[in-house]
Backbone as a printed PyTorch tensor [residue, N CA C, xyz], in Angstrom:
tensor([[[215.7280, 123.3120, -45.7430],
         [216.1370, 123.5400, -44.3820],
         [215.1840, 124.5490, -43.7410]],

        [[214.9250, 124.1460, -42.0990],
         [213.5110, 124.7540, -41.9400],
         [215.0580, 125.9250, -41.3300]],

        [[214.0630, 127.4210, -41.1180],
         [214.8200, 128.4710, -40.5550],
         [214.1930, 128.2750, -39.1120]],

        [[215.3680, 129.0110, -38.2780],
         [214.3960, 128.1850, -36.4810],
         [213.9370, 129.9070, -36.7460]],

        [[212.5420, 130.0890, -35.5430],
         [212.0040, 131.1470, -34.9590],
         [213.4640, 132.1140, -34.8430]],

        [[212.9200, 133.7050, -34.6600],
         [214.1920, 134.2690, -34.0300],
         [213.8190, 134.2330, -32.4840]],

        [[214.7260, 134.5900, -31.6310],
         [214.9590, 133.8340, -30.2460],
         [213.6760, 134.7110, -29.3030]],

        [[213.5760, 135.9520, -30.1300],
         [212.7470, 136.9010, -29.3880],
         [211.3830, 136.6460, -29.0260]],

        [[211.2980, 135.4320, -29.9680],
         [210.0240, 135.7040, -30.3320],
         [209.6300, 133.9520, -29.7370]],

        [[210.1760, 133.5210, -29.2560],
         [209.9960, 132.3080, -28.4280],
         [209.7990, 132.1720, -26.8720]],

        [[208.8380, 131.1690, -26.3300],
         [208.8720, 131.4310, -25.1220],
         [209.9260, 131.3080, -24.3990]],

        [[209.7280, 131.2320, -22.9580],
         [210.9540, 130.6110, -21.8340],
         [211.2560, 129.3150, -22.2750]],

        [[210.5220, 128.0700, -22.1810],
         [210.2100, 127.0890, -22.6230],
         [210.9150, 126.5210, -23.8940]],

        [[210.4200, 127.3680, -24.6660],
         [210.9710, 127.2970, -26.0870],
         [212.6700, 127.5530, -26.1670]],

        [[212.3480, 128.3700, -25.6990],
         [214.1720, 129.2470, -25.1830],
         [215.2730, 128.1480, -24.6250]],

        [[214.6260, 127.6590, -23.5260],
         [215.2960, 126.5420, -23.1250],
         [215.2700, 125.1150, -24.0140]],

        [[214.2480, 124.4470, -24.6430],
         [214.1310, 123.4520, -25.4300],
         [215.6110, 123.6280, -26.6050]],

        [[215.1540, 124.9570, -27.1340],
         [216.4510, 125.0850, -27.8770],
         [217.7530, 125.0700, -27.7540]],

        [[217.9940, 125.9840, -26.3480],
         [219.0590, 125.6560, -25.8410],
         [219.9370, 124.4930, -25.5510]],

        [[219.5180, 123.6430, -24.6130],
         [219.4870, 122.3910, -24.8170],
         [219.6660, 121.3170, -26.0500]],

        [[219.1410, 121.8410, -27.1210],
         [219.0890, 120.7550, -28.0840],
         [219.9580, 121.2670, -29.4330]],

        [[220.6280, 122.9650, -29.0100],
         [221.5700, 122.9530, -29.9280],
         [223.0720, 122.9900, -29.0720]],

        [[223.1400, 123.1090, -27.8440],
         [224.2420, 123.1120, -27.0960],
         [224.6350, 121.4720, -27.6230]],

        [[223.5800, 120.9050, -27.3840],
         [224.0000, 119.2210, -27.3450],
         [224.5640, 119.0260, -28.8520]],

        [[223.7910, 119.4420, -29.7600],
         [224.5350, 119.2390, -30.9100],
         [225.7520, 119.9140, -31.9750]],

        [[225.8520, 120.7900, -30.6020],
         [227.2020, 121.6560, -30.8360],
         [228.2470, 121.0180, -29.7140]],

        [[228.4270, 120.3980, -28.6750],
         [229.2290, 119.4310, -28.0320],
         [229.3690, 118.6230, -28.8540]],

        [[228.4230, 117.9840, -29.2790],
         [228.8640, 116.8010, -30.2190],
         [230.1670, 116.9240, -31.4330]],

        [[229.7680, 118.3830, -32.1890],
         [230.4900, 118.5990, -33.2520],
         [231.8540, 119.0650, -32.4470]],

        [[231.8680, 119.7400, -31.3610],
         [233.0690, 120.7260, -31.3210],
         [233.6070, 120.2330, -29.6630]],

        [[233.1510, 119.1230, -29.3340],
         [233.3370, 118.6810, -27.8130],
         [232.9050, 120.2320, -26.7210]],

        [[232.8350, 119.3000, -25.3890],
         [232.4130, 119.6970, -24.3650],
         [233.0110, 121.2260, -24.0110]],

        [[234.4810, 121.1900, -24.3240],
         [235.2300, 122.6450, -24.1540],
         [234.9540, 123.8460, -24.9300]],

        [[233.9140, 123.8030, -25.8560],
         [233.6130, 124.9140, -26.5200],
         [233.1480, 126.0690, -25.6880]],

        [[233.9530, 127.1030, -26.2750],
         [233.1480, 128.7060, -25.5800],
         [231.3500, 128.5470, -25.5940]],

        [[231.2070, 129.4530, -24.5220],
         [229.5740, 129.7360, -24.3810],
         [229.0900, 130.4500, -26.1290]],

        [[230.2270, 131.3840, -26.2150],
         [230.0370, 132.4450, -27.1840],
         [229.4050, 131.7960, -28.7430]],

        [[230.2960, 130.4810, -28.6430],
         [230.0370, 129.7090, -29.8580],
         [228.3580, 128.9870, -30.1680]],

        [[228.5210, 128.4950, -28.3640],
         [226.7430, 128.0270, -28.4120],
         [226.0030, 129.0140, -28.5830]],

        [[226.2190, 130.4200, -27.9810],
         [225.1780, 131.0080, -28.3360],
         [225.0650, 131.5500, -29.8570]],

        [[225.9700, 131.5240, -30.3610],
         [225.8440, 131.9840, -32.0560],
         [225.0100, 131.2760, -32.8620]],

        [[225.4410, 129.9850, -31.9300],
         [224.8620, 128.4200, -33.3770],
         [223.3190, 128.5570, -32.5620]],

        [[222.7120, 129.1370, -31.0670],
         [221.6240, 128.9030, -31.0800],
         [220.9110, 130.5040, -31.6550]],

        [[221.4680, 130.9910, -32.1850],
         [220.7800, 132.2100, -32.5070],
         [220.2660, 133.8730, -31.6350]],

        [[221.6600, 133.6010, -30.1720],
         [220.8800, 134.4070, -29.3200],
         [222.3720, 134.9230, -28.8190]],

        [[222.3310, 136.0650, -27.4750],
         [223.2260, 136.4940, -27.2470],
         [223.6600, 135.6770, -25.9970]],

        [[225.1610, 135.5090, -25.5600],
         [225.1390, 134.8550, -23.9960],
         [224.8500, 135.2690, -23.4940]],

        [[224.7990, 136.3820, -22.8690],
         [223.4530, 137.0650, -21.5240],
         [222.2140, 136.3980, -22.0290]],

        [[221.6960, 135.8560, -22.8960],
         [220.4520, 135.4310, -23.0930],
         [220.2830, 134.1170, -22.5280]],

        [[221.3530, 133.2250, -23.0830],
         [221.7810, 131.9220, -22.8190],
         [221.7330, 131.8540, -21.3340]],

        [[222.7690, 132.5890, -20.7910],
         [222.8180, 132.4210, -19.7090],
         [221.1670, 132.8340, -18.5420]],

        [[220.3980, 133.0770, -19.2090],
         [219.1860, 133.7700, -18.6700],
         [218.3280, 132.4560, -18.4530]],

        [[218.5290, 132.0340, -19.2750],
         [217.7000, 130.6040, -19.7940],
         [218.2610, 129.5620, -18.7000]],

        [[219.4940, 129.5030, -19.1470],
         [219.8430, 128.3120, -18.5560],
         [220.9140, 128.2480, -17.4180]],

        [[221.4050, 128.7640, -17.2630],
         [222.8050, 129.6260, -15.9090],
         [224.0070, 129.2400, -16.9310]],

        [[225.1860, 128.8670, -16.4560],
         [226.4410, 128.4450, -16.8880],
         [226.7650, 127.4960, -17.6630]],

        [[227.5180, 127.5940, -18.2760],
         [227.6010, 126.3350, -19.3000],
         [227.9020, 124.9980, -17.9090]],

        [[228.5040, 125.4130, -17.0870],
         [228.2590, 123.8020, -15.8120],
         [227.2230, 123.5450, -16.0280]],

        [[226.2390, 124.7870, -15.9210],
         [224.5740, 124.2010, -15.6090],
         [224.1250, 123.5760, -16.5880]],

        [[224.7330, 124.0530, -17.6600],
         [223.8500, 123.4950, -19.0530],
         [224.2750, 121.8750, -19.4160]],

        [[225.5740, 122.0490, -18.7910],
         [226.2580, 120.1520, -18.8870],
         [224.9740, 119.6600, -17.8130]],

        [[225.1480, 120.1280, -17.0920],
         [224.5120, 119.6230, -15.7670],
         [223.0430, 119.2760, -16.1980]],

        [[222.2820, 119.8190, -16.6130],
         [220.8780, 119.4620, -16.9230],
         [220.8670, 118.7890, -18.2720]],

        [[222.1130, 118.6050, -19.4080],
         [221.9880, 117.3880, -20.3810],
         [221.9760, 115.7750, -19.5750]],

        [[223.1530, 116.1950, -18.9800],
         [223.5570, 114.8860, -18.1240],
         [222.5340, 114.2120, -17.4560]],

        [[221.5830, 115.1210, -16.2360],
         [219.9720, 114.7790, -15.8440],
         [218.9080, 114.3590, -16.3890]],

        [[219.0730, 115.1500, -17.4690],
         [217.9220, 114.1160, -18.6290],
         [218.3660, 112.7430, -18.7850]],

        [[219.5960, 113.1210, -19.5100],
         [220.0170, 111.3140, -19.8560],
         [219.9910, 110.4370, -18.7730]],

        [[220.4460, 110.9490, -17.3810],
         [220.1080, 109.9840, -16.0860],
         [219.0700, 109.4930, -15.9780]],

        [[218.0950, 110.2920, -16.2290],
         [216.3050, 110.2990, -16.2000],
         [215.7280, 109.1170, -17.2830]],

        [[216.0480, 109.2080, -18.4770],
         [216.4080, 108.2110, -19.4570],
         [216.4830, 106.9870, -19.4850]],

        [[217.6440, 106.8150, -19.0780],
         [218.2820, 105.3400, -18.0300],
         [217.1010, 104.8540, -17.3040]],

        [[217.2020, 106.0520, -15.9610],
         [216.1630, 105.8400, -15.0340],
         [214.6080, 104.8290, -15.0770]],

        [[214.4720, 105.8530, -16.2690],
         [212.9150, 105.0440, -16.7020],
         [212.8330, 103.6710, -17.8870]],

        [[213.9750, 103.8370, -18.5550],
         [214.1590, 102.3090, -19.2580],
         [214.4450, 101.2990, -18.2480]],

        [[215.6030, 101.5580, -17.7890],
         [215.8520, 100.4410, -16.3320],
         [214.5420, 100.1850, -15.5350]],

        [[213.5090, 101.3160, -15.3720],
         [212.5290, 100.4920, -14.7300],
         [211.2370, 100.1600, -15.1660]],

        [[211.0730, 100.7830, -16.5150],
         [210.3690,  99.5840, -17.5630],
         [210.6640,  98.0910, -17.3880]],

        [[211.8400,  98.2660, -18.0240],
         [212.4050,  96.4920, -17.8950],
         [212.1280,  96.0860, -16.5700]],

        [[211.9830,  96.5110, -15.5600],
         [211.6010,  95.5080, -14.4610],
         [210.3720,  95.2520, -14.5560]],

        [[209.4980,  95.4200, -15.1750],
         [208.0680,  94.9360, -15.6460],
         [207.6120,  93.9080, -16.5760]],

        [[209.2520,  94.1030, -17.6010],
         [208.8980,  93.3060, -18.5900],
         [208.6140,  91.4560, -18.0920]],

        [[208.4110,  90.4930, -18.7240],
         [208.0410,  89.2400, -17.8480],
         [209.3440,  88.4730, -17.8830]],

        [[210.3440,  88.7830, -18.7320],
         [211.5380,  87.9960, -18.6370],
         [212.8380,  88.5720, -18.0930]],

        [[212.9850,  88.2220, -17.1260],
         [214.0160,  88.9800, -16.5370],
         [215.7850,  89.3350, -16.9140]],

        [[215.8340,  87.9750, -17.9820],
         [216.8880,  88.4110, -18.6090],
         [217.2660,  89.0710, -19.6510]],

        [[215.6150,  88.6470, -20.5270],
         [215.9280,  89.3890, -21.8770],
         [215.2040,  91.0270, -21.6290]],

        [[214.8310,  91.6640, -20.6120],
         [214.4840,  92.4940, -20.1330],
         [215.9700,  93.6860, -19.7560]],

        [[217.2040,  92.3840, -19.1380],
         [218.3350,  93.1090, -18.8220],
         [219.0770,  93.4000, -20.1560]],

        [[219.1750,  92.1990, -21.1300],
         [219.6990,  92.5230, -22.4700],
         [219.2400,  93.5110, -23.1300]],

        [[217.9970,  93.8760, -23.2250],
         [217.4200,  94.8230, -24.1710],
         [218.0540,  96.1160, -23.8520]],

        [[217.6140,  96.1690, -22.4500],
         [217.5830,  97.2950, -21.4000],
         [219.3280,  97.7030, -21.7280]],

        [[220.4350,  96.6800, -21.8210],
         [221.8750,  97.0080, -22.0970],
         [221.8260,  97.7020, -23.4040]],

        [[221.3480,  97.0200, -24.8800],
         [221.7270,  96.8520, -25.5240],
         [220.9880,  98.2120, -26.1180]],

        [[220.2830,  98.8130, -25.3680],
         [219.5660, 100.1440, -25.8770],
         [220.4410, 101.4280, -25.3980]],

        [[220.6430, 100.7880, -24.0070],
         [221.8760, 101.9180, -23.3100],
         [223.1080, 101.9870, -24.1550]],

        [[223.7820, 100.7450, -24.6840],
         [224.9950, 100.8130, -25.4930],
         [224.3070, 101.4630, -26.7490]],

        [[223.3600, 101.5640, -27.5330],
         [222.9970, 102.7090, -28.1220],
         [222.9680, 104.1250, -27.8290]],

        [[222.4750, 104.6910, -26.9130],
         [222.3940, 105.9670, -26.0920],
         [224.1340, 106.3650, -26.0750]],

        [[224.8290, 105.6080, -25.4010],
         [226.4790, 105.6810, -25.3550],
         [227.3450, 105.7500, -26.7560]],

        [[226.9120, 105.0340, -27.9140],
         [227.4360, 104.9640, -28.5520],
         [227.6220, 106.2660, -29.9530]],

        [[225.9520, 107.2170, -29.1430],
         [225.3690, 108.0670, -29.9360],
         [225.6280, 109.3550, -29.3120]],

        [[226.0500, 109.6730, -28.0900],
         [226.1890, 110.0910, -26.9270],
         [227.1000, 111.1890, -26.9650]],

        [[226.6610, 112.5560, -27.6030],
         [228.3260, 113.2160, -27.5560],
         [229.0160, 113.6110, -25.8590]],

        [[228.8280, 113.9050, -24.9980],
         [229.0630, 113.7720, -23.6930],
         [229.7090, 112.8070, -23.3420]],

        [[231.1310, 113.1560, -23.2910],
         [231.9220, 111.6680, -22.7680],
         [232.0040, 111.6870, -21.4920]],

        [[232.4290, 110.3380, -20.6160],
         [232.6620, 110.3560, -19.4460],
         [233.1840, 111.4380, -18.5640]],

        [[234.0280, 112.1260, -18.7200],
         [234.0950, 113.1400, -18.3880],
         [233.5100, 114.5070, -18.1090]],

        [[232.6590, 114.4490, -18.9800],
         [231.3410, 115.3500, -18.4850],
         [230.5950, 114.9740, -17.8550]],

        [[230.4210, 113.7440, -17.6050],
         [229.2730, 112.9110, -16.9850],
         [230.1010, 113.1610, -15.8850]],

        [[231.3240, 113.3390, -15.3090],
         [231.8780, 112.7690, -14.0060],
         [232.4420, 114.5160, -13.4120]],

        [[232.7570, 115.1280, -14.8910],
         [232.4660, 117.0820, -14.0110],
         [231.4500, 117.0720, -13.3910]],

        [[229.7790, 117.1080, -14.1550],
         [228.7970, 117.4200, -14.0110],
         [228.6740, 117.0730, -12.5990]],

        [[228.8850, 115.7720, -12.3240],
         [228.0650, 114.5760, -10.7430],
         [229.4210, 115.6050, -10.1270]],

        [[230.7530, 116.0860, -10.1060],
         [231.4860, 116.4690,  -9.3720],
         [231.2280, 117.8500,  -8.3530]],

        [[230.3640, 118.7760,  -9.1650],
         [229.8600, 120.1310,  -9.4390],
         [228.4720, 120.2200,  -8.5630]],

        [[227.4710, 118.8460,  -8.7480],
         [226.5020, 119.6550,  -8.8700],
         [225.6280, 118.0670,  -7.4760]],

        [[224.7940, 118.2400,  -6.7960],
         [224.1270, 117.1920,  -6.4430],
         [223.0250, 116.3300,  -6.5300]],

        [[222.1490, 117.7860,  -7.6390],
         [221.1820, 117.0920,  -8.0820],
         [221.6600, 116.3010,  -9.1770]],

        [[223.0040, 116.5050, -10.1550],
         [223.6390, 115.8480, -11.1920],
         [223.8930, 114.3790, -10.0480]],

        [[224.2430, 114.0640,  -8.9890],
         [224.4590, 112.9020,  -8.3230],
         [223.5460, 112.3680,  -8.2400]],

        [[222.2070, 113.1260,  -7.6500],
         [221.0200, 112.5510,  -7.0890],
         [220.0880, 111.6000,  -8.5220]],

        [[220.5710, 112.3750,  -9.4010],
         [219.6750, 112.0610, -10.6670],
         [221.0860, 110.4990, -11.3590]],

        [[221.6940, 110.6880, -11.3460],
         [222.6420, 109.4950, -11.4320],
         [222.2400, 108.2470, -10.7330]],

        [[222.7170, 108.5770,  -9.4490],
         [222.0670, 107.6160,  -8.3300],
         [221.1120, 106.9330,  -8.4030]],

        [[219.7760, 108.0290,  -8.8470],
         [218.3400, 106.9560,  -9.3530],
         [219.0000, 106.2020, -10.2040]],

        [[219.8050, 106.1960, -11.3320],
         [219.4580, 105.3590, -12.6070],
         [220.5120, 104.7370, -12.1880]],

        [[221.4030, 104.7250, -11.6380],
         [221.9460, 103.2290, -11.0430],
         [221.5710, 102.3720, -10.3020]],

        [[220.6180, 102.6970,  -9.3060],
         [219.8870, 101.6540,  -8.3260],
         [218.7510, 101.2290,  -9.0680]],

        [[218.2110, 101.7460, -10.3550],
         [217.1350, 101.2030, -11.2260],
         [217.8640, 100.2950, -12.0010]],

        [[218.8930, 100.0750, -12.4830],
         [220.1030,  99.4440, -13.1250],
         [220.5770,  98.2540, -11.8830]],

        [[220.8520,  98.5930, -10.6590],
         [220.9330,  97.4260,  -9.7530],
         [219.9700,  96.6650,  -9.5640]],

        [[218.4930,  97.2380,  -9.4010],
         [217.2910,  96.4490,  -9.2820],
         [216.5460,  95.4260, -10.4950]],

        [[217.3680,  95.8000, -11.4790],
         [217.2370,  95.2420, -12.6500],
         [217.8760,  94.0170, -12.6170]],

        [[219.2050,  93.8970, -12.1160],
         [220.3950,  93.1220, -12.1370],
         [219.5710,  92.0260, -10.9170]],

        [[219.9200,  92.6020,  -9.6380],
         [219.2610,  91.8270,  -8.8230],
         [218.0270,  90.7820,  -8.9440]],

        [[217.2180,  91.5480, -10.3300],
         [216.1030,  90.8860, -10.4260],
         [216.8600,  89.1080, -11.2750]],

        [[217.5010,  90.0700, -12.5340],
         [217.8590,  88.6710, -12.9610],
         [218.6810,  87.7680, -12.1740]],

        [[219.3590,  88.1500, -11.5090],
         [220.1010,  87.2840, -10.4110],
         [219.1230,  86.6960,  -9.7270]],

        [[218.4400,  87.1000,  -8.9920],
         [217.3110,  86.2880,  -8.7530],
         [216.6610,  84.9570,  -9.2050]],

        [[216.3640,  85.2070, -10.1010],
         [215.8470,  84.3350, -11.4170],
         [216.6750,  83.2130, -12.2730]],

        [[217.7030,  83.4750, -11.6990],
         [218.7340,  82.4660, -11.6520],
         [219.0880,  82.4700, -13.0760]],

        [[219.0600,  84.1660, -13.5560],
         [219.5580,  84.3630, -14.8150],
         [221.2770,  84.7910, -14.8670]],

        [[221.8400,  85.1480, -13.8810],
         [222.9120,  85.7620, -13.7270],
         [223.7210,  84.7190, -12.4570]],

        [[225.0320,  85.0130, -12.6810],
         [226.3080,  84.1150, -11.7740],
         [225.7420,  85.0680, -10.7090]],

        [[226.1110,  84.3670,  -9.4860],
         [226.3180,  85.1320,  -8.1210],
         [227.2380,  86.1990,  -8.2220]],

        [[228.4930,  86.4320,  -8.6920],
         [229.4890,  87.6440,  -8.4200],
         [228.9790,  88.6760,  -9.6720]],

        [[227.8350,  88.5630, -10.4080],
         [227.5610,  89.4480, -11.4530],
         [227.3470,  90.5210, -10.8640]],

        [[227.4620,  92.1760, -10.9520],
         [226.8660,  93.2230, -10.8180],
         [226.2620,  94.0800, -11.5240]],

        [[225.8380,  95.3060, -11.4770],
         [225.1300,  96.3590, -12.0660],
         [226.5910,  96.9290, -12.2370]],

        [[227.7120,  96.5880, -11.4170],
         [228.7750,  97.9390, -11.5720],
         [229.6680,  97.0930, -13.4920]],

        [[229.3160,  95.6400, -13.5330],
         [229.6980,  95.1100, -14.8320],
         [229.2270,  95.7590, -15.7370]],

        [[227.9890,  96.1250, -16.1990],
         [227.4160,  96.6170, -16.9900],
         [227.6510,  98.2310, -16.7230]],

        [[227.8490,  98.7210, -15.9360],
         [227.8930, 100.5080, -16.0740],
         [229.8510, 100.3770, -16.4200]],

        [[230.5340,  99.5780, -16.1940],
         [231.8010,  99.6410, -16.8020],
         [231.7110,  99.5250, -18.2970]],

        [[230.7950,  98.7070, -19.0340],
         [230.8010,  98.8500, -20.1740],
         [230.1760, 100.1430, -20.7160]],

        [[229.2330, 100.6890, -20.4480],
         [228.5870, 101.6670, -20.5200],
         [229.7860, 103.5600, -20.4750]],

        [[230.3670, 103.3320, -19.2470],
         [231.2470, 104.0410, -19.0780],
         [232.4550, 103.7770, -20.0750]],

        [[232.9290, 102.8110, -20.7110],
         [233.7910, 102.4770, -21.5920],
         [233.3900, 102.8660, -22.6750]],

        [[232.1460, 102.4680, -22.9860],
         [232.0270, 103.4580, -24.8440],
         [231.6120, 104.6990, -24.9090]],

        [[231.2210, 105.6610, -23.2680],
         [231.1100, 106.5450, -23.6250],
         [232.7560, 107.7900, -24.1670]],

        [[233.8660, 106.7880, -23.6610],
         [235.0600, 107.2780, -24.4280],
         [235.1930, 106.4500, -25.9750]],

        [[234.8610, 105.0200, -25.8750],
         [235.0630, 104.3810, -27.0670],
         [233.6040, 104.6180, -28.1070]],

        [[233.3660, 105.4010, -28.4150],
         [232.0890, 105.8670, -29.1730],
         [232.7210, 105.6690, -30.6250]],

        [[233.6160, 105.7490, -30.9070],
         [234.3350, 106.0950, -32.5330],
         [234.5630, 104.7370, -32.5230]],

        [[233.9810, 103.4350, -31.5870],
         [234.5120, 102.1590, -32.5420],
         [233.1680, 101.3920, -33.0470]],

        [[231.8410, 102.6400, -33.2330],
         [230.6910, 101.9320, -33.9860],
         [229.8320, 101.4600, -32.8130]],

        [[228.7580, 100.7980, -33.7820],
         [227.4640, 100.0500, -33.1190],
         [228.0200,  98.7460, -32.9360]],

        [[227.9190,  98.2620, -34.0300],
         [228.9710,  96.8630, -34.2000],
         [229.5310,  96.4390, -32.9020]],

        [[230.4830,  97.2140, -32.8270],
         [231.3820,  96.7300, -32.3170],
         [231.3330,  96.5450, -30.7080]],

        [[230.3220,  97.8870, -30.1690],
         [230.2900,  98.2900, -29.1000],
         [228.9020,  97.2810, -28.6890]],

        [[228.4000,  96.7480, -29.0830],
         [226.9820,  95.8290, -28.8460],
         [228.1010,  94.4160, -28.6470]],

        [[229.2190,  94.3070, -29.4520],
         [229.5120,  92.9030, -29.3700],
         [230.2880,  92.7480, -28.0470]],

        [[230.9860,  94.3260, -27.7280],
         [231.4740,  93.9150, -26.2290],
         [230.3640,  93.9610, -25.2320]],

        [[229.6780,  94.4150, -25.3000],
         [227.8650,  94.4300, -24.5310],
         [227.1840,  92.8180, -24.1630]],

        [[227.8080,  92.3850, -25.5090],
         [226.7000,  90.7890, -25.6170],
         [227.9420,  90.0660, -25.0410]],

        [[229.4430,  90.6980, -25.1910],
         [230.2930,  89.8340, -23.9590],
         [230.5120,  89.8180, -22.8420]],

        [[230.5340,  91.0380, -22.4670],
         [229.8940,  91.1050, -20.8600],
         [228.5460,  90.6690, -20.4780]],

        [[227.4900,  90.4920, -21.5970],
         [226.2680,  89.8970, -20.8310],
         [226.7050,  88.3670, -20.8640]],

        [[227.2540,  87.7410, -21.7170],
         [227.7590,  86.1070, -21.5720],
         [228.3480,  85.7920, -20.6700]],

        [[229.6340,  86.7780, -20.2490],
         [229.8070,  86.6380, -18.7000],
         [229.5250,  86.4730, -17.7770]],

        [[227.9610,  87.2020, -17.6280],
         [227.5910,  87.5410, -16.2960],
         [226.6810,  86.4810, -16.0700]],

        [[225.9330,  85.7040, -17.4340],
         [225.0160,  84.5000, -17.5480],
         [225.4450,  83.6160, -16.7850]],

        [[224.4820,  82.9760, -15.8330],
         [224.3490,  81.7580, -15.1100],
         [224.6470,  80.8460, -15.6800]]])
């Protein structure tokens, strides 16, 4: 087991990287309601430090949540490049129902965060209209029914980020049933 740096001795940068990447894996273990006091123990620093780095634990939901929007963002608009427009939308699902399924941040943080904050909306917003433009495309292409949406697929998406405890398995097979649905 590697020992991390002590906190002093790391940059801003560093400070924050860590932050970030042990908050997240301390939500995961102990959910979203954990004291600050706890993250800052497991990251090795004091909360006045934490909080120096990063503002409030809102803020700190708030900028996990933005990345992962960002995430989305740029897979959703990969796939609009790819040359097949449907198996471009499948992949593009079936990677997101990974992300969700792995995801300690349940809906509910996702829906404090966007409640709280606007760049948490603004950064959402992109990766749903990259997620509609995706959809649209296969609709287009006469890969998708006319009444299909982007809001079909973010319901599934939003569904395993509470149903996470029923596997890969399982959560890909309701994925590949809502994409059979939505097929032309």
């Amino acid at each position: 087991m590697t020992v991390p740096a002590p906190w002093g001795s790391l940059t801003a940068d560093e400070k924050r990287r860590r932050t970030y990447a042990v908050a997240d894996a301390v939500f995961a273990r102990e959910g979203i309601d954990v004291p600050m006091p706890v993250i800052a123990e497991a990251i090795g620093a004091g909360v006045a430090s934490v909080y120096r780095q990063v503002g409030s634990k809102d803020d700190l939901l708030a900028a996990l949540v933005i990345g992962r929007s960002r995430v989305l963002r740029g897979r959703f608009l990969a796939a609009l490049e790819e040359p097949d427009p449907w198996e471009a939308l499948s992949r593009a699902t079936h990677a997101t129902v990974d992300d969700c399924v792995g995801d300690a941040l349940s809906q509910s943080a996702w829906d404090e965060a966007a409640f709280g904050s606007a760049e948490v909306r603004a950064a959402r917003r992109e990766a749903t209209d990259a997620l509609a433009a995706l959809v649209d495309r296969a609709r287009a292409a006469g890969a998708l029914r006319d009444d299909a949406g982007h809001e079909d697929l973010r319901l599934v998406f939003c569904a395993l980020r509470e149903l996470a405890g029923i596997g890969p398995r399982a959560a890909h097979r309701l994925a590949e049933l809502v994409l059979r649905g939505m097929r032309a």
